[in-house]
N, CA, C and O atoms as a Tripos MOL2 file, in Angstrom:
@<TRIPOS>MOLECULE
protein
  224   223    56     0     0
PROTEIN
NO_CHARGES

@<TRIPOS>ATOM
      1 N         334.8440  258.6320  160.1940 N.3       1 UNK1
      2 CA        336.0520  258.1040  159.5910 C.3       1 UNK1
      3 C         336.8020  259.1910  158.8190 C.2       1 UNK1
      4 O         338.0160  259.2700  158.6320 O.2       1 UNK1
      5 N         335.9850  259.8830  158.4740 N.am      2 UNK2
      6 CA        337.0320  261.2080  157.3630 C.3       2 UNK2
      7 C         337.4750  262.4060  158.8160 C.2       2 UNK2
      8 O         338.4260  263.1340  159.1030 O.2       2 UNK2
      9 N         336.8620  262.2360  159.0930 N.am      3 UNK3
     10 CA        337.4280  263.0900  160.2980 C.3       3 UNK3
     11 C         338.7300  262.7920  161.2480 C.2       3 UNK3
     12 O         339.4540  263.6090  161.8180 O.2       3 UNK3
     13 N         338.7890  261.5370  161.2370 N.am      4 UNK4
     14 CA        340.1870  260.4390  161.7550 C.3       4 UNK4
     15 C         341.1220  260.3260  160.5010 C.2       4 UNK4
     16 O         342.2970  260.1340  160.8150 O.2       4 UNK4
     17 N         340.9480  260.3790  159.5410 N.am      5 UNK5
     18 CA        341.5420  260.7830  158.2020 C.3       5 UNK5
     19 C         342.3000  262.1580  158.0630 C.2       5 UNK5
     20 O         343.4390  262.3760  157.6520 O.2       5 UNK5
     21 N         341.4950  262.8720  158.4470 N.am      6 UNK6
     22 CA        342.0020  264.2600  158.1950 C.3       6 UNK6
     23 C         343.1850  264.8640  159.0930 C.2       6 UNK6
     24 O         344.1890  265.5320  158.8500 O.2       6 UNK6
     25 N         342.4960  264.2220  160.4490 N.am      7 UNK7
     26 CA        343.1040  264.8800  161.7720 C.3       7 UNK7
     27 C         344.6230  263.4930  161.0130 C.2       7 UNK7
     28 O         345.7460  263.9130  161.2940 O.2       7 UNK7
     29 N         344.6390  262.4710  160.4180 N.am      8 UNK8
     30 CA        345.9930  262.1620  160.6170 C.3       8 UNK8
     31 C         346.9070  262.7710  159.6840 C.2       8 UNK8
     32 O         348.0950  263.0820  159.7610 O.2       8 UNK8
     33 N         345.4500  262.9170  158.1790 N.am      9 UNK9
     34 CA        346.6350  263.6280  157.4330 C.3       9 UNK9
     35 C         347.1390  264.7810  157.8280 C.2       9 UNK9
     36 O         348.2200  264.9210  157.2550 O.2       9 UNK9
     37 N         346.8400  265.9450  158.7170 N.am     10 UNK10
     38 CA        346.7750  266.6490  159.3150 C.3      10 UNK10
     39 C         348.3740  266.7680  160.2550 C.2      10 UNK10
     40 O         348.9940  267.8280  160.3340 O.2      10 UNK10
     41 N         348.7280  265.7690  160.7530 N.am     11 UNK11
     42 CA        349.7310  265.4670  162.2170 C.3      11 UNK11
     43 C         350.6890  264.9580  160.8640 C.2      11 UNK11
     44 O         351.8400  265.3910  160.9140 O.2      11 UNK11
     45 N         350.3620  264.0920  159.6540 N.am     12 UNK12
     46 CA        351.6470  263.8540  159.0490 C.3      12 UNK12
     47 C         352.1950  264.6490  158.3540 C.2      12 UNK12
     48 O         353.3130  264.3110  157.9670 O.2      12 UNK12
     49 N         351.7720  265.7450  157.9900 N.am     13 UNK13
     50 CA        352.1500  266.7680  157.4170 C.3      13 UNK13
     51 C         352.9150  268.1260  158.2410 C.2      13 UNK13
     52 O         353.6170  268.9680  157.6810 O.2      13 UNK13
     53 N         352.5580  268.0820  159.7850 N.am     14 UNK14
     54 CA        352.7550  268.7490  160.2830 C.3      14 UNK14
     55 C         354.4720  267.9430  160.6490 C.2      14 UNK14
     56 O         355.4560  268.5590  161.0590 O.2      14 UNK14
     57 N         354.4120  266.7420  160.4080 N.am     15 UNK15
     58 CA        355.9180  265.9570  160.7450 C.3      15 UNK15
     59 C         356.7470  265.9580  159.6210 C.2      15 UNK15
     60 O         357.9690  265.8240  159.6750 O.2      15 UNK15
     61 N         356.1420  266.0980  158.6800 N.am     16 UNK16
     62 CA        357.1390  266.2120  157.2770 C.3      16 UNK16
     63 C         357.9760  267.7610  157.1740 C.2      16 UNK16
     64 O         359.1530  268.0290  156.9310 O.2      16 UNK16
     65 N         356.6410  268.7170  157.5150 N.am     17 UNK17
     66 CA        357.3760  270.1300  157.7980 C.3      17 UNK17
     67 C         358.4770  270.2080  158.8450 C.2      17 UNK17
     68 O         359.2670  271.1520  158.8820 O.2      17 UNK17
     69 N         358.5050  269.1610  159.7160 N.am     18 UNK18
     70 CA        359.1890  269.3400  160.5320 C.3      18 UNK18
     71 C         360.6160  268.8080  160.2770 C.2      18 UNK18
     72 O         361.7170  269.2870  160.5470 O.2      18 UNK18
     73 N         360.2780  267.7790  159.7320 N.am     19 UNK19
     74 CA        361.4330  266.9150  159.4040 C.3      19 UNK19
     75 C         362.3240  268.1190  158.3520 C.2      19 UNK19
     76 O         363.5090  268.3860  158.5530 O.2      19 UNK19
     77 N         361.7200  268.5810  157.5340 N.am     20 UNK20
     78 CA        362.3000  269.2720  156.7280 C.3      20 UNK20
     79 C         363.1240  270.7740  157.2370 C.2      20 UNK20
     80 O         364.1920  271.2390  156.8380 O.2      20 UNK20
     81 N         362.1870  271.2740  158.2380 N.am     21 UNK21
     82 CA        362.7690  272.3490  158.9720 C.3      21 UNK21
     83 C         364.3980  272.1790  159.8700 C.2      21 UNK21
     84 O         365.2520  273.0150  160.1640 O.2      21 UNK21
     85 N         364.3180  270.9730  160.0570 N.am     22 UNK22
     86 CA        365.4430  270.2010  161.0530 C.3      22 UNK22
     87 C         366.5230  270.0370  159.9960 C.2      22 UNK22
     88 O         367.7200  270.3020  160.1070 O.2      22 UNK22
     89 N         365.9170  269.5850  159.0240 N.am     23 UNK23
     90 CA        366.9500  269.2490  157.9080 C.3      23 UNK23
     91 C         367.7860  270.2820  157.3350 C.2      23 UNK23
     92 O         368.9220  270.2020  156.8680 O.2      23 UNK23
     93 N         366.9830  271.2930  157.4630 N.am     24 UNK24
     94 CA        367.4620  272.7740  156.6170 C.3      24 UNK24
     95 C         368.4950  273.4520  157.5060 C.2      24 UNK24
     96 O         369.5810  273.7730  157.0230 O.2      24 UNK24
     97 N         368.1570  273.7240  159.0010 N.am     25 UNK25
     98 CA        369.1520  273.5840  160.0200 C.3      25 UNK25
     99 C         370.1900  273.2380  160.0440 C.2      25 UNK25
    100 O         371.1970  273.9450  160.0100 O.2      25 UNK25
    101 N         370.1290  272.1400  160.1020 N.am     26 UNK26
    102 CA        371.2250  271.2860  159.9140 C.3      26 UNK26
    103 C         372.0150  271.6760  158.1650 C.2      26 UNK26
    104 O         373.1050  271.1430  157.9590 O.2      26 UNK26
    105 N         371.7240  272.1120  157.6130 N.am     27 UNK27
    106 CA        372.2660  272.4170  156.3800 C.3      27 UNK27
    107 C         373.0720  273.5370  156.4700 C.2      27 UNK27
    108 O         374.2450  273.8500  156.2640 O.2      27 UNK27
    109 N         372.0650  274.0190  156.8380 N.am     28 UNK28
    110 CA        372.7690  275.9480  157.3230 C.3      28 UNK28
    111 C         373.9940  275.9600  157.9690 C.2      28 UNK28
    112 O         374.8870  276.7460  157.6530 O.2      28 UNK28
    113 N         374.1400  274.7660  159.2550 N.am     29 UNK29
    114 CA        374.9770  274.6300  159.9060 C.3      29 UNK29
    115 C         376.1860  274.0300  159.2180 C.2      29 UNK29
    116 O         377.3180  274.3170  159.6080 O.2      29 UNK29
    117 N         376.0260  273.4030  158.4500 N.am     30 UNK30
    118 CA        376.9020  272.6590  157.9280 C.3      30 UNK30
    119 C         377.7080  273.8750  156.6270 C.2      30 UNK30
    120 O         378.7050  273.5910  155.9640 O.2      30 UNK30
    121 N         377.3340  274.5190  156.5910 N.am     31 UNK31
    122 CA        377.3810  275.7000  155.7680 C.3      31 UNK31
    123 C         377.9920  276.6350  156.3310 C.2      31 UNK31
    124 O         378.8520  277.2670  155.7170 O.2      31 UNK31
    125 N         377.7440  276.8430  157.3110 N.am     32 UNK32
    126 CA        378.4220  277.8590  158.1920 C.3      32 UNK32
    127 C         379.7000  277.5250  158.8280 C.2      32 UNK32
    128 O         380.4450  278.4420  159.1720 O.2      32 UNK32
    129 N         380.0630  276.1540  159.0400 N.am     33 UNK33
    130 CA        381.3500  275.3510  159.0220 C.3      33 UNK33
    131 C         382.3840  275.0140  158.4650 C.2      33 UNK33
    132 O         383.4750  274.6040  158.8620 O.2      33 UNK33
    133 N         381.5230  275.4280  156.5730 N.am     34 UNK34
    134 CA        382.3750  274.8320  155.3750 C.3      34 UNK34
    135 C         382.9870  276.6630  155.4470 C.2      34 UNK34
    136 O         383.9680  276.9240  154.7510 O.2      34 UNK34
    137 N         382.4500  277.6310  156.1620 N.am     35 UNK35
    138 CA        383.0570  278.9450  155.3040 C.3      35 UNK35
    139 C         383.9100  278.9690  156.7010 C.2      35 UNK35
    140 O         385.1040  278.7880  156.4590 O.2      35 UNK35
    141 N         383.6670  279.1190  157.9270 N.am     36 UNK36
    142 CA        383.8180  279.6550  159.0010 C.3      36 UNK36
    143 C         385.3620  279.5110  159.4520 C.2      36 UNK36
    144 O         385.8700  280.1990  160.3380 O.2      36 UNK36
    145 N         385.9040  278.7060  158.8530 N.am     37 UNK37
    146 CA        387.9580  278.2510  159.4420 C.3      37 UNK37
    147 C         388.2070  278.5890  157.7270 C.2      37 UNK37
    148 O         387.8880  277.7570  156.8780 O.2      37 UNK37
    149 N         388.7670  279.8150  157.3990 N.am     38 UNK38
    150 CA        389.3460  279.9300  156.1040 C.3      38 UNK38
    151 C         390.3020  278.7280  156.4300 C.2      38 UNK38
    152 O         389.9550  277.6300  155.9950 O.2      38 UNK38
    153 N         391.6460  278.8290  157.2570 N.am     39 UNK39
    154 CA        392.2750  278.0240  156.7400 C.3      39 UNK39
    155 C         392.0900  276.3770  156.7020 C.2      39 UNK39
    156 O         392.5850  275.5830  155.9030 O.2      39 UNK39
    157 N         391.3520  276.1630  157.6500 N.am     40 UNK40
    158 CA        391.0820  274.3100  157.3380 C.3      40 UNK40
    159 C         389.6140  274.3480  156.6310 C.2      40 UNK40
    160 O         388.9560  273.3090  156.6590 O.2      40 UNK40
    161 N         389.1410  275.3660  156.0730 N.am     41 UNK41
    162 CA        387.6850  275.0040  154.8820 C.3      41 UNK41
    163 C         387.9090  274.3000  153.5540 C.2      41 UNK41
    164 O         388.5650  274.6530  152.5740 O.2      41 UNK41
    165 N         387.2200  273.2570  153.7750 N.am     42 UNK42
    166 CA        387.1910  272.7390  152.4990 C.3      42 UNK42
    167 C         386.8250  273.5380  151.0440 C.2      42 UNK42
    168 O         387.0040  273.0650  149.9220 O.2      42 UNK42
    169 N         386.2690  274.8630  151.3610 N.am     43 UNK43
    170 CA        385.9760  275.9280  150.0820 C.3      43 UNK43
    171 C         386.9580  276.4000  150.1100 C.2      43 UNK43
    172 O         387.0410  277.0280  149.0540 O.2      43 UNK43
    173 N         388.2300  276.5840  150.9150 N.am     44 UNK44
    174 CA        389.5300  277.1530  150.7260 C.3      44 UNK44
    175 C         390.1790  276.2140  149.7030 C.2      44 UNK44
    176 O         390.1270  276.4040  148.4870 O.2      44 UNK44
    177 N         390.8310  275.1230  150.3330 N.am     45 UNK45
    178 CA        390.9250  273.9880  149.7700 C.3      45 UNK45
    179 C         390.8030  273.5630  148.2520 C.2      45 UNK45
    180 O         391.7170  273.3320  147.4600 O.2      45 UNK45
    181 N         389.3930  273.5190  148.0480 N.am     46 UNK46
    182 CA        388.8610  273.8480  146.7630 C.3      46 UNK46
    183 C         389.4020  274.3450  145.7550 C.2      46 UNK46
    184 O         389.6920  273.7950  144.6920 O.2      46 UNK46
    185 N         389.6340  276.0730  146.2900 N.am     47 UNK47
    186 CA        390.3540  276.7390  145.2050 C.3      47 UNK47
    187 C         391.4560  277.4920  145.7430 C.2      47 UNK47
    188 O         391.6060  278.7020  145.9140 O.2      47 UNK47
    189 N         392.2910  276.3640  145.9990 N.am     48 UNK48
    190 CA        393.7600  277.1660  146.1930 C.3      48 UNK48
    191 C         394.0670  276.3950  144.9400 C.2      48 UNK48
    192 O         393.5290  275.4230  144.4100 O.2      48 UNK48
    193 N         395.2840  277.2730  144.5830 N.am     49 UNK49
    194 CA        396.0330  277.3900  143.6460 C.3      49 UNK49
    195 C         396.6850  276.1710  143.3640 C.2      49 UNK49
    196 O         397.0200  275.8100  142.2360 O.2      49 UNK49
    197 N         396.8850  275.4460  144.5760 N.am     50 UNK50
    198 CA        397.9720  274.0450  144.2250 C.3      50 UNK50
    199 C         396.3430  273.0570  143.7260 C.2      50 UNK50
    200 O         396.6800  271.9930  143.2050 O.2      50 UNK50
    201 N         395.4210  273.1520  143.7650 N.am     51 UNK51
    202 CA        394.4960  272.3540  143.9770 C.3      51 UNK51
    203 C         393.2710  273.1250  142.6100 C.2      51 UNK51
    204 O         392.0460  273.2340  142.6410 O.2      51 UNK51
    205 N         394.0730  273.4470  141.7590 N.am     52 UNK52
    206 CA        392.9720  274.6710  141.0470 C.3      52 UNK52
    207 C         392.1850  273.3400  139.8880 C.2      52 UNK52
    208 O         390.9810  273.0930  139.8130 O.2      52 UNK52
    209 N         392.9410  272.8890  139.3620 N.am     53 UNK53
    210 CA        392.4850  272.0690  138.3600 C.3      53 UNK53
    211 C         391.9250  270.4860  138.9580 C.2      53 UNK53
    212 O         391.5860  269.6000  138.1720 O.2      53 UNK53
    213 N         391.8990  270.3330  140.2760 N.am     54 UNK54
    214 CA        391.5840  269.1410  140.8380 C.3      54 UNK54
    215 C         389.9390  269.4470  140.9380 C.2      54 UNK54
    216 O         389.6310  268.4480  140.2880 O.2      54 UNK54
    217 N         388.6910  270.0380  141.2410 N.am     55 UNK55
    218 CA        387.9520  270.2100  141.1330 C.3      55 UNK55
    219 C         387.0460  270.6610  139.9010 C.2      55 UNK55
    220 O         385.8350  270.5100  139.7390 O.2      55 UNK55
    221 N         387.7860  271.1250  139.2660 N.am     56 UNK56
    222 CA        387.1730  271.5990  137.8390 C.3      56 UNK56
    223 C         386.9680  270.6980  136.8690 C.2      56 UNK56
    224 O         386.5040  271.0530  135.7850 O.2      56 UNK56
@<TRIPOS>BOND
     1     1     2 1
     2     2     3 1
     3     3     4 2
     4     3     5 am
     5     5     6 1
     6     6     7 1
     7     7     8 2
     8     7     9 am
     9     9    10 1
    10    10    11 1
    11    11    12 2
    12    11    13 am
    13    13    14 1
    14    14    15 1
    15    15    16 2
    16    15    17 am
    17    17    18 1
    18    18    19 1
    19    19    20 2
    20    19    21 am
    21    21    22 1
    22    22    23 1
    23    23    24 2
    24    23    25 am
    25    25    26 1
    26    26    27 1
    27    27    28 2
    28    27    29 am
    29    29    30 1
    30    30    31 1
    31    31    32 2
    32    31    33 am
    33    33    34 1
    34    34    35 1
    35    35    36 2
    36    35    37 am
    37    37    38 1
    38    38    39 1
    39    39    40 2
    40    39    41 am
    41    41    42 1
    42    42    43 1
    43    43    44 2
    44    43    45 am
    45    45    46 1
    46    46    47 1
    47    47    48 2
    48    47    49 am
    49    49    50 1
    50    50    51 1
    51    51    52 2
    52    51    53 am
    53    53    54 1
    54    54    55 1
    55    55    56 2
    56    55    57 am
    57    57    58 1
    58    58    59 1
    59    59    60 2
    60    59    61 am
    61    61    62 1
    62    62    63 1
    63    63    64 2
    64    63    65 am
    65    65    66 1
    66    66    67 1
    67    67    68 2
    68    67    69 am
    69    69    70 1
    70    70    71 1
    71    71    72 2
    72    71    73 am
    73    73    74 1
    74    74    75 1
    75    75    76 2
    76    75    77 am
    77    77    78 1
    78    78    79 1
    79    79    80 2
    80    79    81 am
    81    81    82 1
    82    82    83 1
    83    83    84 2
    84    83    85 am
    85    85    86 1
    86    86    87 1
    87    87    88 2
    88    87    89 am
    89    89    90 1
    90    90    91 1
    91    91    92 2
    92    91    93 am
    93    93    94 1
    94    94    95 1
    95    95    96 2
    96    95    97 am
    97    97    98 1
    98    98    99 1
    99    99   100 2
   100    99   101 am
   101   101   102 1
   102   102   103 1
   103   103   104 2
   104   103   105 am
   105   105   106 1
   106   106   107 1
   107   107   108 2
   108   107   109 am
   109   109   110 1
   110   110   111 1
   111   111   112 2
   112   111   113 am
   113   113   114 1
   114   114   115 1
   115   115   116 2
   116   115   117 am
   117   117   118 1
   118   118   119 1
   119   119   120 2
   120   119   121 am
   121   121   122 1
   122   122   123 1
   123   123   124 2
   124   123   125 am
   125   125   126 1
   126   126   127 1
   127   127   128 2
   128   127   129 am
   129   129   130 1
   130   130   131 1
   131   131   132 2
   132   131   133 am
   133   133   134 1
   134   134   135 1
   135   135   136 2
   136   135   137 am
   137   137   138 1
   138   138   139 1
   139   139   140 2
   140   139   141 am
   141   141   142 1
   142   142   143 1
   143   143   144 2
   144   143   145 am
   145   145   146 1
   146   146   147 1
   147   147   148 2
   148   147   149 am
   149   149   150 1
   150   150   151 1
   151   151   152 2
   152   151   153 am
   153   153   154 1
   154   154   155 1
   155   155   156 2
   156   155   157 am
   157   157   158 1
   158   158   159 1
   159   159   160 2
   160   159   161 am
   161   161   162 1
   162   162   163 1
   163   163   164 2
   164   163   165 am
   165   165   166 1
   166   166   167 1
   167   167   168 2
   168   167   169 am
   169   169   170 1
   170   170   171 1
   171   171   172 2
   172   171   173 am
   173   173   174 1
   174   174   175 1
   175   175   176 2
   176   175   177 am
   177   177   178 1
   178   178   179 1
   179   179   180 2
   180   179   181 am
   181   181   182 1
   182   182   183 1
   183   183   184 2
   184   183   185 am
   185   185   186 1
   186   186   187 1
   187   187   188 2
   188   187   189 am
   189   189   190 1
   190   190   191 1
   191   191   192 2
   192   191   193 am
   193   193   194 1
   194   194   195 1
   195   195   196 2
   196   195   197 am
   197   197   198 1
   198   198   199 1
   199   199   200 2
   200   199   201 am
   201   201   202 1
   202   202   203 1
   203   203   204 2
   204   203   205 am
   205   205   206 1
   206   206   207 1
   207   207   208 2
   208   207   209 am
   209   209   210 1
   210   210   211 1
   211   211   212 2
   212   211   213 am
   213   213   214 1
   214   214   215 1
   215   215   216 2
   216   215   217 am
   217   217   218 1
   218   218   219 1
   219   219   220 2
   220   219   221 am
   221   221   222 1
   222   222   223 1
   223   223   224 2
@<TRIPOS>SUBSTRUCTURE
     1 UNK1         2 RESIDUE 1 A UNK
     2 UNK2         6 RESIDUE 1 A UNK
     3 UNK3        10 RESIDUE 1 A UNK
     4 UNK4        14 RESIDUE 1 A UNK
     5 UNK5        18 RESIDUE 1 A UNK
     6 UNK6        22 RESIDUE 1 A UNK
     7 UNK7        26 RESIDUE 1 A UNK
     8 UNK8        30 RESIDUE 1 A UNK
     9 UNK9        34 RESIDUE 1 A UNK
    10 UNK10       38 RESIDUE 1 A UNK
    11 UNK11       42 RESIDUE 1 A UNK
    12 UNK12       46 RESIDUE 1 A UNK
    13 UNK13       50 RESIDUE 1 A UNK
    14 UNK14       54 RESIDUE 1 A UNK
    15 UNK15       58 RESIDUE 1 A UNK
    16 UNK16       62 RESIDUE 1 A UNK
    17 UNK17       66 RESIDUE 1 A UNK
    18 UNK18       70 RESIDUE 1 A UNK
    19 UNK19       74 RESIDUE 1 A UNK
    20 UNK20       78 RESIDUE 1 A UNK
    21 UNK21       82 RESIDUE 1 A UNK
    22 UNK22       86 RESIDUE 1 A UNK
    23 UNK23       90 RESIDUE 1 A UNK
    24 UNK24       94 RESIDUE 1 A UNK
    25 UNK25       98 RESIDUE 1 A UNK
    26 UNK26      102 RESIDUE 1 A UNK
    27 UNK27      106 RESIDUE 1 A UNK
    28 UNK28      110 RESIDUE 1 A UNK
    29 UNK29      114 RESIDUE 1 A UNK
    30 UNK30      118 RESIDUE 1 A UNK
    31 UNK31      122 RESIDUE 1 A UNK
    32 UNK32      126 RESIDUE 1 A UNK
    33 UNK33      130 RESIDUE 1 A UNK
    34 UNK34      134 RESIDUE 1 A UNK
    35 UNK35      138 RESIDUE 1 A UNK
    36 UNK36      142 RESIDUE 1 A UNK
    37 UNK37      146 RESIDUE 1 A UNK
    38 UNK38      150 RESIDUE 1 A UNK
    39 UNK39      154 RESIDUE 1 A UNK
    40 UNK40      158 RESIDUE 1 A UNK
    41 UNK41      162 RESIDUE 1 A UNK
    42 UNK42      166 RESIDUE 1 A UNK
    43 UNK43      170 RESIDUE 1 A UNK
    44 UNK44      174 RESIDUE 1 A UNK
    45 UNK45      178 RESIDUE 1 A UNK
    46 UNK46      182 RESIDUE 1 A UNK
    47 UNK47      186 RESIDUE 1 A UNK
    48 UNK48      190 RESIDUE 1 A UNK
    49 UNK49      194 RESIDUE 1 A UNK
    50 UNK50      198 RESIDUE 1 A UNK
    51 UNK51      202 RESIDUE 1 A UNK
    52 UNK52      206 RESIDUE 1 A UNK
    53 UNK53      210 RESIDUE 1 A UNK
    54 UNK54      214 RESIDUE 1 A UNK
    55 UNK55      218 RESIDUE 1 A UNK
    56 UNK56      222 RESIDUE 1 A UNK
């Protein structure tokens, strides 16, 4: 029984890393989208000048 224990805690942990690896991906990407079009980026956006005090 600890051996069927282990081997699962084993596989759920190996799915949590995973889940998390996918997640981070996906972050990066989403990151690389927010910089990547200066002019339609929402970090442009952000801090233009007509828009300076709307975020702060």
């Amino acid at each position: 029984m600890k051996t069927i224990y282990r081997i699962i805690k084993i596989l759920t942990s190996k799915k949590v890393i995973s889940a998390i690896r996918s997640q981070t991906i996906k972050l990066n990407i989403l990151r690389g989208v927010l910089y990547s079009d200066e002019l339609n980026s929402l970090h442009l956006q952000m801090y233009s000048a007509d828009n300076e005090m709307l975020f702060v």
